[in-house]
Backbone as a ProteinNet text record, in pm:
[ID]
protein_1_A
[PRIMARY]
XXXXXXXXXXXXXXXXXXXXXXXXXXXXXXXXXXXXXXXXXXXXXXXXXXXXXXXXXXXXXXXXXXXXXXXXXXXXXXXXXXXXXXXXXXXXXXXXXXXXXXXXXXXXXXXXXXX
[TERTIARY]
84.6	0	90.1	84.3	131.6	85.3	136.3	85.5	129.1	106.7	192.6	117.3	225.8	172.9	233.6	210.3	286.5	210.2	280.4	273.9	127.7	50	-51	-40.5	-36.4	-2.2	-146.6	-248.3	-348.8	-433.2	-345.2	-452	-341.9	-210.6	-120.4	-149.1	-142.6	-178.4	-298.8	-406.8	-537.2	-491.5	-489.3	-415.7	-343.2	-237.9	-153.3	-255.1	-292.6	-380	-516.2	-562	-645	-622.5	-485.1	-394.8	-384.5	-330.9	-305.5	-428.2	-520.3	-668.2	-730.1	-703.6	-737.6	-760.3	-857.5	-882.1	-801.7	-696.9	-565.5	-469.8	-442.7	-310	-197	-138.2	-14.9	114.2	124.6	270	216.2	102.4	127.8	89.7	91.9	76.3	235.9	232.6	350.4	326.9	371.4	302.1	404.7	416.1	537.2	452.9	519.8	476	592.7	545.7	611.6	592.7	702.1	643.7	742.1	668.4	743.5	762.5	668.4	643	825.7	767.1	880.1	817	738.7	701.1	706.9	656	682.7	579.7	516.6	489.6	575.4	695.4	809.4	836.2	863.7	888.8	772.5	672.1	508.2	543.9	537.9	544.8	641	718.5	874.3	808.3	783.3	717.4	619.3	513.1	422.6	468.2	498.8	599.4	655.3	748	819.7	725.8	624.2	536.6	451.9	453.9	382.9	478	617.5	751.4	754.8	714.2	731.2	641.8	549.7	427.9	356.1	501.9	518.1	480.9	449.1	419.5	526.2	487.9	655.9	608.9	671	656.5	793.1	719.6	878.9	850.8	974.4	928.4	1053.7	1007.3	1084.6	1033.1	1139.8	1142.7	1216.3	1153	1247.7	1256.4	1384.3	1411.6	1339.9	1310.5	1275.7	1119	1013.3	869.4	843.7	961.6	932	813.9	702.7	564.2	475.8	499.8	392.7	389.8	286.8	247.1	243.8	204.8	266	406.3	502.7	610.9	638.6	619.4	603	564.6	463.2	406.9	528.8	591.2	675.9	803.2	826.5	939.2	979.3	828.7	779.7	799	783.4	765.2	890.8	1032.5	1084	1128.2	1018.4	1063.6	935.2	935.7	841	802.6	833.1	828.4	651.7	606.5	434.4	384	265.6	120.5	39.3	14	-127.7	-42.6	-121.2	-58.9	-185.3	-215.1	-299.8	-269.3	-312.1	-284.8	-366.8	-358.2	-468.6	-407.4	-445.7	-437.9	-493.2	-436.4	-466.3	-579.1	-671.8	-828.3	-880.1	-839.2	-899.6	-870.6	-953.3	-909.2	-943	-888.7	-920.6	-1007.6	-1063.3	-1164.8	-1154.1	-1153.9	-1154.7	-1241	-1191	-1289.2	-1192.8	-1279.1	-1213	-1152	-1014.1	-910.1	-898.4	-906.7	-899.9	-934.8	-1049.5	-1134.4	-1082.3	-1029.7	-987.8	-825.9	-780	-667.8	-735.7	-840.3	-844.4	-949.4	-1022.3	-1073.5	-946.6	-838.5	-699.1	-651.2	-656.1	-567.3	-703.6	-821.7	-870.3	-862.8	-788.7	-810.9	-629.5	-551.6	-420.5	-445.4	-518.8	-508.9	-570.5	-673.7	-726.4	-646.8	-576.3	-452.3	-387.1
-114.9	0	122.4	220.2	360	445.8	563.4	653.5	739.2	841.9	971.3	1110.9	1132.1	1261.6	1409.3	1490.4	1631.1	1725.7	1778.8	1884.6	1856.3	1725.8	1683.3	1657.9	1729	1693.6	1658.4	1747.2	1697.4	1531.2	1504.8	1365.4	1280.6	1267	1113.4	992.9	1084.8	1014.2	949.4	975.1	904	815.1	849.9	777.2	628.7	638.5	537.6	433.3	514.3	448.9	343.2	374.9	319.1	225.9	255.2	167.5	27	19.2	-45	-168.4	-84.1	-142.9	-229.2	-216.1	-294.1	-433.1	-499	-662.1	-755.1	-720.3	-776.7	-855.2	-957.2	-1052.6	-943	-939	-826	-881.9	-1042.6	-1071.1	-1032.7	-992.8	-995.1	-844.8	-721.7	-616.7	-523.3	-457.7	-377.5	-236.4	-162.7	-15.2	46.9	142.2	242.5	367.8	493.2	566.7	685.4	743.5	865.1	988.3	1028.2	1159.3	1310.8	1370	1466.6	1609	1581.8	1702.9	1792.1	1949.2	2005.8	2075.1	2054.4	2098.5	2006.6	2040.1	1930.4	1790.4	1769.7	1654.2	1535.7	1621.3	1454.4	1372.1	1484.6	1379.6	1339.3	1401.5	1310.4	1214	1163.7	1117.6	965.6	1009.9	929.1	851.2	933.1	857.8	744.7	782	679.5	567.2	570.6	488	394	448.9	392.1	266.5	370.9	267.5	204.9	182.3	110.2	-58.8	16.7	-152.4	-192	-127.5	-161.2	-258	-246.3	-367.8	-399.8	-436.3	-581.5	-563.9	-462.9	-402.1	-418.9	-426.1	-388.2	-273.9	-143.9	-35.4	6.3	88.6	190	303.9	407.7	544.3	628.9	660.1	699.6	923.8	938.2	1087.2	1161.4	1217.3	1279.2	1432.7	1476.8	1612.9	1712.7	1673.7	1738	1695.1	1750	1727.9	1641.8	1670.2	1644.4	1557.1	1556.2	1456.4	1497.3	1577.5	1587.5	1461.8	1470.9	1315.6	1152.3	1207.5	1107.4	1065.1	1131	1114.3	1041.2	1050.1	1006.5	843.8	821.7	712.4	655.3	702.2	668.9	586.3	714.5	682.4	570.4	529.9	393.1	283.5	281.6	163.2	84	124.2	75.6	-94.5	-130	-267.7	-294.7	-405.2	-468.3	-571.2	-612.8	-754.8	-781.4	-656.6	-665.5	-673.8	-741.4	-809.3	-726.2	-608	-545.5	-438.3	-339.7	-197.4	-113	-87.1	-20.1	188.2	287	378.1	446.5	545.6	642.1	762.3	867.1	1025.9	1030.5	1094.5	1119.1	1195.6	1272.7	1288.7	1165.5	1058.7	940.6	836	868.8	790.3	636.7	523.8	353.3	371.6	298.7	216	112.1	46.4	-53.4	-204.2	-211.1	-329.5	-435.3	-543.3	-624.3	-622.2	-630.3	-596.6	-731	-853.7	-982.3	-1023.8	-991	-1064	-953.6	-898.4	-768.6	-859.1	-936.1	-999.8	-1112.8	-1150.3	-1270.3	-1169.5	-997.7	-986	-933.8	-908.6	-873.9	-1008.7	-1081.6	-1229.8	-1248.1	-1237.3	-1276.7	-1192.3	-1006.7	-959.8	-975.3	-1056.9	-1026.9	-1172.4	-1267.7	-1386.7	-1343.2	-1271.3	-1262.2	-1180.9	-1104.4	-987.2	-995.8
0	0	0	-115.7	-122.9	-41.6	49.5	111	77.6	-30.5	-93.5	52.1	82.7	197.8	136.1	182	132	282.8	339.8	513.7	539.6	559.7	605.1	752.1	836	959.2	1042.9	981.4	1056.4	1048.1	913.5	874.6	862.3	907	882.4	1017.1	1133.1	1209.9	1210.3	1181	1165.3	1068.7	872.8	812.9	859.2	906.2	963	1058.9	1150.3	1249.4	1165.7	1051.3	1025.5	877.3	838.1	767.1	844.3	952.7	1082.7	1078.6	1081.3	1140	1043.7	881.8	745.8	820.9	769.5	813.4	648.8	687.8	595.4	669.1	604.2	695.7	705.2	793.9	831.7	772	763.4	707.7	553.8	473.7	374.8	303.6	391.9	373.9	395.1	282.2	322	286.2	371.2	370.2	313.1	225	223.4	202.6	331.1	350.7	288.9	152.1	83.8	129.6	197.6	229.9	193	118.9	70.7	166.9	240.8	348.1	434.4	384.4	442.8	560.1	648.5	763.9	881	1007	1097.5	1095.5	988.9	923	941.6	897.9	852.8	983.3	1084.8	1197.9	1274.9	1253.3	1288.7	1191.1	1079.9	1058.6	1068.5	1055.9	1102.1	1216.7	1335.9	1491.4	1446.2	1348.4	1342	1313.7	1147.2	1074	1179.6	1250.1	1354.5	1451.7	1528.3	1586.6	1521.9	1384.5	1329.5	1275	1266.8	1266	1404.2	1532.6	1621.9	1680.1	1622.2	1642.9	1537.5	1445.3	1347.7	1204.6	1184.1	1023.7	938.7	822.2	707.6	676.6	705.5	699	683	507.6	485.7	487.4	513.8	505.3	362.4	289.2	245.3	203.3	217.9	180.3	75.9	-18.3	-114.3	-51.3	-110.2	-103.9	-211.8	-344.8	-412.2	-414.8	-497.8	-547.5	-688.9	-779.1	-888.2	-913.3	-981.9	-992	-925.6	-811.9	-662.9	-628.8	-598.7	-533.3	-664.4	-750.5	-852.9	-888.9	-844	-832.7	-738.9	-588.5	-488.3	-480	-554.9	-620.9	-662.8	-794.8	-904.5	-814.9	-759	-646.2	-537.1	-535.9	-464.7	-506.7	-632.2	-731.5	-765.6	-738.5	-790.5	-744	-644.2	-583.9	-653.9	-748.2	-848.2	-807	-645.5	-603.2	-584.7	-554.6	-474.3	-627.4	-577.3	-720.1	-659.4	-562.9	-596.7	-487.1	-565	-490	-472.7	-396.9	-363.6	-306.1	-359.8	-334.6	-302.4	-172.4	-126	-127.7	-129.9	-106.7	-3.9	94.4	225.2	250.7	167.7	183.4	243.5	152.4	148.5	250.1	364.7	544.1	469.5	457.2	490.7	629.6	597.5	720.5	725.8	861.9	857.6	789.3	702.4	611.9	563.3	494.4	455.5	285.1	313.7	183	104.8	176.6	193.4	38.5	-18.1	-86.6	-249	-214.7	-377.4	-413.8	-347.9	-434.2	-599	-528	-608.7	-731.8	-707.3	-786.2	-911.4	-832.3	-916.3	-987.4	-931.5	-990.2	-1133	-1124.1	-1242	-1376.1	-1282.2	-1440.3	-1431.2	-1425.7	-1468.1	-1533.8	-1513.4	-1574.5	-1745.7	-1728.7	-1876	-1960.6	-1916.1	-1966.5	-2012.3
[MASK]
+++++++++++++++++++++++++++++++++++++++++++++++++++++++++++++++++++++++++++++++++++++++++++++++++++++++++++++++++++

């Protein structure tokens, strides 16, 4: 799962928190959290990130210095580990709730089979 952020300070923590909460197997979710933010975002951020490997997530954080893309870049920037079969991306408007993610692999596995 992509998390492209930019000086969102009021919504990462919720974000993260309800990333967390997905009714998804945890060994098979991996979060990478992009954050381009030059305000005190980054190290809110950083903290979460943090307590989110701390109780057992694969959680990356990565930060660019520059914008290039905005947040599509951010994206771009993410991508370069080709190992994951379904990527899922939110814009931080866009809070996850807790639901079940469980059942959208296999609607992915049927359109990569016909493809």
């Amino acid at each position: 799962m992509q998390l492209p952020l930019f000086n969102e300070i009021y919504v990462v923590e919720r974000l993260l928190k309800s990333v967390s909460e997905l009714d998804y197997p945890r060994e098979r979710l991996q979060i990478q959290v992009l954050d381009d933010s030059t305000d005190e975002t980054r190290q809110l951020t950083a903290s979460c990130a943090q307590s989110l490997a701390e109780r057992g997530f694969d959680v990356e954080l990565i930060h660019r210095t520059d914008r290039v893309g905005y947040k599509a870049g951010a994206l771009e920037a993410g991508s370069g580990d080709r190992s994951r079969r379904i990527s899922f991306a939110f814009s931080t408007p866009t809070l996850c709730r807790s639901q079940r993610c469980s059942d959208r692999p296999s609607t992915f596995s049927r359109i990569r089979k016909s493809a």
